[in-house]
C-alpha positions, 0 to 999 in steps of 0.5 A: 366182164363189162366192156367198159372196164379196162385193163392195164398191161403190165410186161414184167420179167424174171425177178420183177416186184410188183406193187399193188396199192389198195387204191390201185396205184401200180410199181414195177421194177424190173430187174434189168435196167431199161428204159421202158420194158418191152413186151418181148422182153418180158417173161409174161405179161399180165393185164391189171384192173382196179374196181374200186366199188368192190375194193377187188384188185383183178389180175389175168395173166396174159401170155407166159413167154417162159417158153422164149428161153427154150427155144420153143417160140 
């Protein structure tokens, strides 16, 4: 991967939609009412980019936190 591509982090939860245009515009809705969602609020945390030369939407999953609920953390 380039170093000069970056990535959006996006925090979602349980039950969370997200919405991936084909111009790379993001929504999320999470399902519990927030201000901001926090990353240690979330569930997993993915990064998201948009290379609009190959029309490829890319996503990498950055920390699964289902472990949280188990006390495994």
């Amino acid at each position: 991967m380039s170093p000069h591509q970056t990535f959006t982090r996006i925090p979602l939860q349980v039950g969370s939609e997200l919405r991936i245009r084909n111009n790379g515009d993001i929504s999320v809705s999470n399902p519990t009412v927030e201000a901001a969602p926090a990353l240690d609020a979330a569930d997993a945390v993915v990064d998201y980019r948009f290379d609009s030369q190959t029309g490829e939407h890319v996503l990498r999953l950055v920390e699964p936190l289902a472990s949280r609920r188990t006390g495994n953390r």
